[in-house]
C-alpha positions in Angstrom: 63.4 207.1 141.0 60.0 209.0 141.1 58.1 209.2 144.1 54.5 210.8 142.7 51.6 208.6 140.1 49.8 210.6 137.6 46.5 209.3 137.0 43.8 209.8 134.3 40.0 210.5 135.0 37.2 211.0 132.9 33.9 211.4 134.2 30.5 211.0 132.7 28.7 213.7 133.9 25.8 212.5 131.7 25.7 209.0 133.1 25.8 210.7 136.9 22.9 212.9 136.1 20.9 210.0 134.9 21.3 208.1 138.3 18.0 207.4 139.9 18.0 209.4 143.0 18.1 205.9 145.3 21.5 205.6 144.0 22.6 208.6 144.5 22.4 207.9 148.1 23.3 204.6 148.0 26.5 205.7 146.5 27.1 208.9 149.0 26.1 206.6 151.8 28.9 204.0 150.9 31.3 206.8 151.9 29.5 209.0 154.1 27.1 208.7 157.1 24.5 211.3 155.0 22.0 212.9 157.2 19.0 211.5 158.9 16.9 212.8 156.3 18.9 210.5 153.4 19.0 207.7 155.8 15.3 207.7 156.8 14.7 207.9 152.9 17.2 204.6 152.2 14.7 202.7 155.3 11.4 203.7 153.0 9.7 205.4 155.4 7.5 207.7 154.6 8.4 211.7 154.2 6.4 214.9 154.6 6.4 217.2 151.8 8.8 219.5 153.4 11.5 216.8 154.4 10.9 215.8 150.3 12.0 219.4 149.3 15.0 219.3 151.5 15.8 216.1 150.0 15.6 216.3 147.1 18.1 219.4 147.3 20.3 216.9 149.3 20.5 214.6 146.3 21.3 217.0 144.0 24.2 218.1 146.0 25.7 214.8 146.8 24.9 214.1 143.2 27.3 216.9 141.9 29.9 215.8 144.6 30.0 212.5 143.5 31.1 213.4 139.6 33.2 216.6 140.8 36.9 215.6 140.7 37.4 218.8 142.9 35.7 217.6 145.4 37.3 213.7 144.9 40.7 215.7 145.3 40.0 217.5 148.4 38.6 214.0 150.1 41.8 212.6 148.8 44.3 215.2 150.1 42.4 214.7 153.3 42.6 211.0 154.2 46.5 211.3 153.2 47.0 213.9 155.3 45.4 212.3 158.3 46.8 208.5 157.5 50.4 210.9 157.6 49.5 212.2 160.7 49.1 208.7 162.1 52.1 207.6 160.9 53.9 210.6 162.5 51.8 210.2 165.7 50.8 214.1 165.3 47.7 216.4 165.4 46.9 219.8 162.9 45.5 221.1 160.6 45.6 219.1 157.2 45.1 222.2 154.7 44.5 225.4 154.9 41.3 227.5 153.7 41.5 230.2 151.5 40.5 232.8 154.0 43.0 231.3 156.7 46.2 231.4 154.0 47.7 233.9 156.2 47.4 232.0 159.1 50.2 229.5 160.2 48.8 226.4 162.0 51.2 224.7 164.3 50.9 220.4 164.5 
């Protein structure tokens, strides 16, 4: 008996790119709390030119995120880890960063 799933993705990069900015958020919001900056965009209100630029980087960020299977992974990894920790009524670390490999982390 196997006790792992393989599973296929393919993503359109091309599509992702050509998402209008408003989904963009809409998407990262349906996940994630975004900052006050992407929220006060998704209310319409209006935005100086400076909180535009910062935005507009923003987008482009969660844009990537959102079509980068790395990053879909690590998101993954992460809720498992914590529903396991749950389950096993336990505290810790989850992973490990690169620059903390030689570290051990006790639960």
């Amino acid at each position: 008996m196997s006790n792992h799933v393989h599973f296929i993705l393919h993503v359109d990069v091309l599509k992702a790119q050509g998402w209008p900015d408003k989904q963009v958020l809409a998407l990262w919001h349906n996940v994630y709390k975004g900052t006050l900056l992407t929220q006060k965009c998704m209310r319409d209100e209006m935005l100086s030119q400076g909180e535009l630029i910062s935005l507009n980087e923003t987008i482009e960020i969660y844009r990537k995120r959102l079509y980068d299977i790395s990053w879909f992974m690590r998101n993954l990894n992460e809720f498992i880890a914590r529903e396991a920790n749950k389950e096993d009524g336990c505290t810790g670390r989850f992973y490990l960063l690169p620059s903390m490999a030689h570290t051990l982390w006790a639960s």
